[in-house]
C-alpha positions in Angstrom: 3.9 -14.2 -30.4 6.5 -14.5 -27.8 8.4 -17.6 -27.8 7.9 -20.1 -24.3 9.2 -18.7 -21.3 12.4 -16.5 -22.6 14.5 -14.0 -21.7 11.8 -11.6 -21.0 8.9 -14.0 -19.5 6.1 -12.3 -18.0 8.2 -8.8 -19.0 5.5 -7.2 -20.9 6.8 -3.9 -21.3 10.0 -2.1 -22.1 10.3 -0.9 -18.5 9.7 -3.9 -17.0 12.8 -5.6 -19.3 14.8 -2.9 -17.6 14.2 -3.1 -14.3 14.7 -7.3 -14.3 17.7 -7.8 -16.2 19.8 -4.7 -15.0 18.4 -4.4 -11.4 16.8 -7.2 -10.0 18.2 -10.2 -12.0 21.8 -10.8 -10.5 21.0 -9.9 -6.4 21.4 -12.1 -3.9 18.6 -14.2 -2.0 17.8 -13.4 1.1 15.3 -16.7 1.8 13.8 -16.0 5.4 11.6 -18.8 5.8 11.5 -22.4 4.1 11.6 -25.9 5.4 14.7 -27.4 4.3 16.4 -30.1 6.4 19.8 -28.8 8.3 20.9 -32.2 8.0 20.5 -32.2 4.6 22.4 -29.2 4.1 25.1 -30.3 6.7 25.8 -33.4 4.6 25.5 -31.9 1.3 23.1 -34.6 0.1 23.2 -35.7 -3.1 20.1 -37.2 -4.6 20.2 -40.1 -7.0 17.3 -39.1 -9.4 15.2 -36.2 -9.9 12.3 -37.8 -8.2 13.3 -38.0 -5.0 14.7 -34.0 -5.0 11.6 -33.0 -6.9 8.8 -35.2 -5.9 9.4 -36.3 -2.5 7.3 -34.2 0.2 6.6 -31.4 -2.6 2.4 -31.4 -1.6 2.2 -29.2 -3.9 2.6 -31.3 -6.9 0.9 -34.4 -5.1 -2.2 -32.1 -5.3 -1.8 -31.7 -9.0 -1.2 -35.1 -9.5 -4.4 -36.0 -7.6 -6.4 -34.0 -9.7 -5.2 -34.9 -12.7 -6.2 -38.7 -12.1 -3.4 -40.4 -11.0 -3.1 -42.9 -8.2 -1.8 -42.3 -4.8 0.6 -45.2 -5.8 2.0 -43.0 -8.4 1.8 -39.7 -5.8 2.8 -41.4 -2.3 3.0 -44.9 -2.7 5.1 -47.8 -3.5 5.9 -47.4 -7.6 9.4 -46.9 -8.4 10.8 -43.4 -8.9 10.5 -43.0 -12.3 7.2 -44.1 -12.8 6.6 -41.2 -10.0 8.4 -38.7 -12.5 6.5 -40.1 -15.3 3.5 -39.8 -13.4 4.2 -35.9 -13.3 5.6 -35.3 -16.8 2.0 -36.5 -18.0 0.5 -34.2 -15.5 2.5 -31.0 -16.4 1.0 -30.2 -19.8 -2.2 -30.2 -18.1 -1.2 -27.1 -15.7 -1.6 -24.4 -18.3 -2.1 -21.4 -16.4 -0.6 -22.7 -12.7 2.7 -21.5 -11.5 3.5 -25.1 -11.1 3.8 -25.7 -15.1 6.1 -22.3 -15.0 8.6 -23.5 -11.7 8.6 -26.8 -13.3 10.7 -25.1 -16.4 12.3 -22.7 -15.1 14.1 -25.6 -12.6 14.6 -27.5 -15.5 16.1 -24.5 -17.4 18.3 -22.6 -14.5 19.8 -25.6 -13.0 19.9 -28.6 -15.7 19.8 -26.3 -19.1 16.8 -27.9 -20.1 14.6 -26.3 -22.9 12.2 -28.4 -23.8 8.9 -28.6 -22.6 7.8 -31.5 -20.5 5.7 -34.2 -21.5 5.5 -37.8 -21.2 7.0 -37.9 -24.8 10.4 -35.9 -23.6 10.3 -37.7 -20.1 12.7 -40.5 -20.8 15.3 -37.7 -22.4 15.0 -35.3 -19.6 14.8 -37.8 -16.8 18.7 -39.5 -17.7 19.7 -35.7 -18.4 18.9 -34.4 -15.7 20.0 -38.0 -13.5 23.6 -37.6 -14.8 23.8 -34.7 -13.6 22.8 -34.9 -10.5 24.8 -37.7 -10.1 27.4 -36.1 -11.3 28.8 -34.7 -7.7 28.3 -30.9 -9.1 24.7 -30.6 -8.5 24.2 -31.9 -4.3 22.6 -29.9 -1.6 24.8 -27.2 -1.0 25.1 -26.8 -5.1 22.0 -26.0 -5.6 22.0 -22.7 -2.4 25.5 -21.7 -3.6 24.3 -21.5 -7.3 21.1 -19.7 -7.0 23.2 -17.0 -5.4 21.2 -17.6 -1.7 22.9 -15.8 1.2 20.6 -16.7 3.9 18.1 -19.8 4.6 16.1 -19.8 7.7 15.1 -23.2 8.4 11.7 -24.2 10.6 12.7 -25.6 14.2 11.2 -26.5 17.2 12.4 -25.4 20.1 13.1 -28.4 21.3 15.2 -29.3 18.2 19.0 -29.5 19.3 20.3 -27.6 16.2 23.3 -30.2 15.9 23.5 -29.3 12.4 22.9 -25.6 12.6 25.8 -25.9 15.0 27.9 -28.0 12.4 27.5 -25.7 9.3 28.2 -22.6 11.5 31.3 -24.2 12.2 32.4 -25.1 8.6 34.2 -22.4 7.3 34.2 -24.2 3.8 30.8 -23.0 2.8 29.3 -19.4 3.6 26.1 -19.2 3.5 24.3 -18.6 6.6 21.9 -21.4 7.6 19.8 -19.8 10.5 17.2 -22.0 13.2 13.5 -20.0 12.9 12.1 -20.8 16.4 8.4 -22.0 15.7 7.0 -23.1 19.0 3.3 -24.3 18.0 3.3 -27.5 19.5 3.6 -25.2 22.8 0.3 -23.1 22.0 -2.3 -26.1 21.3 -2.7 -26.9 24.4 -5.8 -29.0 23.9 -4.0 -30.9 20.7 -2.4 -34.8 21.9 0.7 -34.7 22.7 1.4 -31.6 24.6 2.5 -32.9 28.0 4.8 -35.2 25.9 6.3 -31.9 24.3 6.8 -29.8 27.4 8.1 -32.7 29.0 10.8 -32.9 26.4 11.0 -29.1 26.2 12.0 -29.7 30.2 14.5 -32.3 29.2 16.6 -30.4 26.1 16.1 -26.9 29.1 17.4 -29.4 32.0 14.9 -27.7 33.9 11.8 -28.8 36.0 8.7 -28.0 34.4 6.1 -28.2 37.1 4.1 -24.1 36.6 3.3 -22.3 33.9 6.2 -19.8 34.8 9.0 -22.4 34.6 7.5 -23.3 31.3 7.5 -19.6 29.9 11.3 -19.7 31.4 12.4 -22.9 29.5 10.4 -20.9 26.3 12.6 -18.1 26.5 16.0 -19.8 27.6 15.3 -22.1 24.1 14.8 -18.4 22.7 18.9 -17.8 24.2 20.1 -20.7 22.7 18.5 -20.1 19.5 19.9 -16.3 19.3 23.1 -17.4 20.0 22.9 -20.1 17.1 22.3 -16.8 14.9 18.7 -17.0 14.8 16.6 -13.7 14.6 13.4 -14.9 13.5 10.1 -16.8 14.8 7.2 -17.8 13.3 3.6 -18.9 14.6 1.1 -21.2 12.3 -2.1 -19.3 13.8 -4.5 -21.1 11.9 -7.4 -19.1 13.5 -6.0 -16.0 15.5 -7.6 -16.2 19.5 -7.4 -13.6 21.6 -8.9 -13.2 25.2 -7.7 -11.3 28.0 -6.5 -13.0 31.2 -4.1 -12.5 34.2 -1.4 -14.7 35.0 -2.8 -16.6 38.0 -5.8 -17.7 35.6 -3.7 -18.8 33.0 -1.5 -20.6 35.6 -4.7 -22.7 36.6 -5.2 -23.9 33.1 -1.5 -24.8 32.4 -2.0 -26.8 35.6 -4.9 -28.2 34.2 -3.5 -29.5 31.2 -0.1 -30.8 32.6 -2.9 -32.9 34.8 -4.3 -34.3 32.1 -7.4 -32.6 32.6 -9.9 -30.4 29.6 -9.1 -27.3 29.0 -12.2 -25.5 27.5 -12.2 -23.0 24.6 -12.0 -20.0 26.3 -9.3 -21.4 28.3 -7.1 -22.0 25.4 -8.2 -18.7 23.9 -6.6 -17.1 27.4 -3.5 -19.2 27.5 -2.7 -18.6 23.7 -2.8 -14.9 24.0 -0.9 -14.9 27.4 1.9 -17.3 26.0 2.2 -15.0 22.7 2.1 -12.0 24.2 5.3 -13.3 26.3 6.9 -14.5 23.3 6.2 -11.2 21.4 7.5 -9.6 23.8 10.8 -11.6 24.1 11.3 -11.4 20.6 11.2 -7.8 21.0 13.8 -7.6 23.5 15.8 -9.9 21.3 15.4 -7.8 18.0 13.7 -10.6 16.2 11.1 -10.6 13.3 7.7 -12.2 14.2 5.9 -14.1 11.9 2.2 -15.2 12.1 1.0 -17.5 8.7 -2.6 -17.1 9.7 -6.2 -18.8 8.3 -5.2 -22.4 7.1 -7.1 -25.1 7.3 -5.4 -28.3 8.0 -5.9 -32.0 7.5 -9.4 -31.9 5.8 -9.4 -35.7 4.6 -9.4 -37.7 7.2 -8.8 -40.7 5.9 -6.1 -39.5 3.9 -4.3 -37.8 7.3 -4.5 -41.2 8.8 -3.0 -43.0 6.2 -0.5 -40.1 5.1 0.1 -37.9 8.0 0.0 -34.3 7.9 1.5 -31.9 5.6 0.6 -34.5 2.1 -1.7 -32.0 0.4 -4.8 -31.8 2.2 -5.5 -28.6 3.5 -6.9 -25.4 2.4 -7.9 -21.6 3.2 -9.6 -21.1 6.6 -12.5 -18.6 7.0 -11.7 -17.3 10.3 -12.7 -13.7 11.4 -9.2 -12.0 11.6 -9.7 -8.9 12.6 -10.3 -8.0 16.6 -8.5 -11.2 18.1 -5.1 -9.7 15.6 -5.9 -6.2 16.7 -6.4 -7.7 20.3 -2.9 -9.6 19.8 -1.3 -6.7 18.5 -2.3 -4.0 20.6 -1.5 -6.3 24.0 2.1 -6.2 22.4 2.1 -2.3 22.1 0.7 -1.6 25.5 3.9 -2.8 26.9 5.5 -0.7 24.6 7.0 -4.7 23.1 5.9 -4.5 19.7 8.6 -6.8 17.7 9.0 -6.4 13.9 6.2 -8.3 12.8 5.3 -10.2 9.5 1.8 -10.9 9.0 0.7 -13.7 6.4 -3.0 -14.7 5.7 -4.0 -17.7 3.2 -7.6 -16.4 2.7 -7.0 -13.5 0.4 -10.5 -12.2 1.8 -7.6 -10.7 4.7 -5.6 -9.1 2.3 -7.0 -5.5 3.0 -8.0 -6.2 6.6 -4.0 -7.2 7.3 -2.7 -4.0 4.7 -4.9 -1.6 7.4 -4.1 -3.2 10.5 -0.2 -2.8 10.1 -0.7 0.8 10.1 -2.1 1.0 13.2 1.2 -0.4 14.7 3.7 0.9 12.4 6.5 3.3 13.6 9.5 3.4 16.0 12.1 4.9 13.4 12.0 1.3 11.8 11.3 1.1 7.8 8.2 -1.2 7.8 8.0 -2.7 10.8 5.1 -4.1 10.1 5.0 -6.2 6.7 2.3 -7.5 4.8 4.5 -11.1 4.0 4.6 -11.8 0.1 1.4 -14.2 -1.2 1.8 -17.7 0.4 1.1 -21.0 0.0 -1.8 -21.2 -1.9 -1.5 -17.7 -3.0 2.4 -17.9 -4.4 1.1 -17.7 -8.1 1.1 -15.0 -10.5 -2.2 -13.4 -9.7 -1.8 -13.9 -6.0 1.8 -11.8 -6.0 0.1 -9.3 -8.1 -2.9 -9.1 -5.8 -0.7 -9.2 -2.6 1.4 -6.5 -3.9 -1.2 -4.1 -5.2 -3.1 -4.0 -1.9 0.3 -3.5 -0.2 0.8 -0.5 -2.6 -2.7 0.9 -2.6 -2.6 1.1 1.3 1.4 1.2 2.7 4.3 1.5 1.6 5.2 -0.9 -1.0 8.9 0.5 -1.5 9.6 -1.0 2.2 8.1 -4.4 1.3 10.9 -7.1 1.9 9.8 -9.3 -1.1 9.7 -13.3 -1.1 10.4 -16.4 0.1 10.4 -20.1 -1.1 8.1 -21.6 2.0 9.5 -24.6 0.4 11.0 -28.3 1.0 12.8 -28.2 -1.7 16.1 -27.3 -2.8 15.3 -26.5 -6.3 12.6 -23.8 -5.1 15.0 -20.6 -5.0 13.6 -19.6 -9.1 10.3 -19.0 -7.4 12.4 -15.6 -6.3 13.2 -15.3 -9.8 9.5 -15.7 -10.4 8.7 -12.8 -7.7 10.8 -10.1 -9.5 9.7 -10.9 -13.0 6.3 -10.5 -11.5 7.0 -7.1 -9.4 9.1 -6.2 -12.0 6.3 -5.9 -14.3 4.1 -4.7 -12.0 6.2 -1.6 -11.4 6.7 -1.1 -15.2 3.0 -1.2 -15.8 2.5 1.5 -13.3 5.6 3.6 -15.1 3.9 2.8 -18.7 0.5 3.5 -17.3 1.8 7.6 -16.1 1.0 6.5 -12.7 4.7 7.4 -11.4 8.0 8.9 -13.3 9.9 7.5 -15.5 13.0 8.1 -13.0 15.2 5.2 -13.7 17.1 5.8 -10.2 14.4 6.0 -8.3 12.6 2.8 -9.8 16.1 0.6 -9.4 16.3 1.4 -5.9 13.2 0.2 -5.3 13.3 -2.7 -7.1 16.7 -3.5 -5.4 15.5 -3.1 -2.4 12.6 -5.2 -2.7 14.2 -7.9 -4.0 17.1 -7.8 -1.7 18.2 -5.0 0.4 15.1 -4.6 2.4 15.3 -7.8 3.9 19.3 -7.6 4.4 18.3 -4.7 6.3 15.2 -5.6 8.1 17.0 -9.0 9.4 20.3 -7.8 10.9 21.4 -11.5 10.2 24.9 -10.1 10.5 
């Protein structure tokens, strides 16, 4: 029996122990999209307990929690933070099998040299342990990115966001670690969702521009696009929670920007024509600019009503879409390469069901010189456990070209979140040694350390330019 989570965790072969401790162990992080606060990393935060760095905003515990009985008072409410922690320590024992129970230890471990399992019995121990530390001025916000070895974070922005802080860490030349805006202008695309005038009308005040047509609007779109590339950003990302796509001239789509600015319906073939218009332009900006695309594609949001009006969004009620996928991305995709605009592209889908349907579809739009231009993004969200990775990556290397894959990200609000890349190359790690073991390719250990390497690492170094 092989002890709780050791040197050689999820390592289940010899080759496997090779390739992770001499190969992928030590590199760098490359963590291309997350949803860390720039403020927070600005002020180097430090956070009195481990509740609030662990527990606050982390859905995906609150879902656990949930499930396991305990109250929303205990999850979101008013009890005090270490009844909170409490709350989850009597929860994690439950989660045999769920990536939640393994990133819970391996936290503890990595950062707070915590080997115990826990439990509501080693709670009390762990909680002033771990407390004292972080309390200790050696573990605060910027602690925790230079430690894990992280060399890049791309944060989630609007583009409407002023990137004060992006600006202020850029100028600090006391910490090195590049802290990049990720232009994500969704508030832009639904159209028929409250609050849109409001946004463009801010989106006119932060461009100090009039926007009174849809073609000063996709003009204040791509001077926030300037502004953002000159803050160092090279990436944008699109929640496409179900993918549209219909055909439609610029005078059309003109008329139903009007329409909406007037406060008037826009029906669904409407939105369907001004979606793929105002992507298309984007797309094709980002191309011009050398950016990565990103489309997170199939969730569905804010199924409990009650709870979203009580909560707000984003508090661990949503879930995998059904959506058909494949002509309206095809649609998308191939509007892009007809203008010959086709930016690097990352495609992400929630529903696993689209694993092979994405795989194929990136071949048909590969090419250009560039190493996979088209990636299959690492299993997400609801998918970032130990069978999703391995699912994700097998299709990936059953149908393109895995050795180009540029590996994973934390997707996360939290700060403690960079051993989930730790998790990721134990996982691939063994994957690729299994496939080695398994006479399904050589033992050639130069060959299998440059492309764990460059999984893990130097893919995304390259695929990026963030220098």
């Amino acid at each position: 029996m092989k002890p709780f989570m050791d040197e050689n965790f999820v390592l289940t072969n010899p080759t496997a122990e090779k390739l992770y401790h001499q190969y992928a162990k030590d590199l760098p992080i490359i963590d291309y999209h997350c949803h860390l606060s720039p403020q927070e990393i600005y002020e180097n935060t430090q956070f009195e307990n481990i509740t609030k760095i662990w527990l606050y905003g982390d859905h995906y515990k609150w879902r656990a929690m949930r499930a396991n009985g305990v109250e929303e008072k205990y999850v979101t409410g008013d009890a005090s933070d270490y009844d909170k922690f409490l709350a989850w320590a009597k929860t994690v024992p439950k989660l045999i099998g769920n990536p939640l129970y393994h990133w819970t230890h391996l936290e503890l471990k990595r950062y707070f040299s915590v080997e115990e399992p826990l439990n509501e019995h080693t709670a009390p121990a762990i909680w002033e342990k771990v407390n004292q530390q972080l309390n200790s001025g050696e573990w605060n916000v910027r602690d925790f990115i230079v430690k894990s070895g992280v060399e890049v974070v791309c944060t989630t922005d609007d583009p409407t966001d002023s990137l004060e802080f992006h600006e202020k860490i850029k100028a600090d030349d006391q910490f090195d670690v590049k802290i990049l805006p990720s232009y994500r202008p969704d508030k832009g695309l639904e159209i028929n969702r409250e609050g849109f005038t409001d946004w463009v009308n801010k989106l006119a005040e932060v461009s100090h521009m009039t926007i009174d047509s849809y073609d000063a609007f996709l003009q204040a779109l791509a001077n926030r696009i300037n502004f953002f590339h000159d803050i160092g950003g090279r990436v944008s990302d699109h929640a496409l929670d179900e993918v549209v796509y219909q055909e439609a001239t610029a005078s059309e789509v003109a008329n139903i920007f009007n329409k909406a600015l007037a406060g008037e319906a826009v029906t669904a073939e409407e939105e369907a024509k001004y979606k793929s218009y105002t992507l298309t332009f984007l797309g094709k900006k980002y191309h011009e600019k050398g950016w990565a695309m990103q489309y997170h594609i199939n969730a569905h949001r804010n199924n409990n009503t009650r709870m979203f009006n009580e909560l707000g969004p984003d508090t661990g009620y949503d879930s995998m879409n059904d959506a058909l996928l494949a002509k309206p991305l095809v649609g998308l995709l191939d509007s892009l390469d007809q203008a010959d605009a086709m930016p690097k592209t990352i495609l992400y889908s929630l529903n696993p069901r689209d694993n092979v349907t994405i795989a194929t579809i990136m071949g048909s739009f590969q090419g250009g010189g560039v190493p996979g231009k088209m990636q299959f993004g690492t299993a997400w969200w609801f998918n970032d456990t130990k069978l999703g990775m391995i699912n994700q990556m097998e299709t990936l290397a059953d149908i393109g070209v895995f050795s180009q894959f540029i590996g994973m990200l934390t997707d996360s609000r939290s700060f403690l979140s960079y051993t989930r890349h730790e998790y990721f190359r134990r996982i691939m790690c063994n994957l690729i040694g299994q496939w080695v073991e398994n006479g399904e390719y050589p033992n050639d250990e130069a060959a299998l350390a440059d492309i764990v390497q460059n999984v893990s690492y130097y893919n995304a170094k390259k695929y990026f330019q963030f220098d």
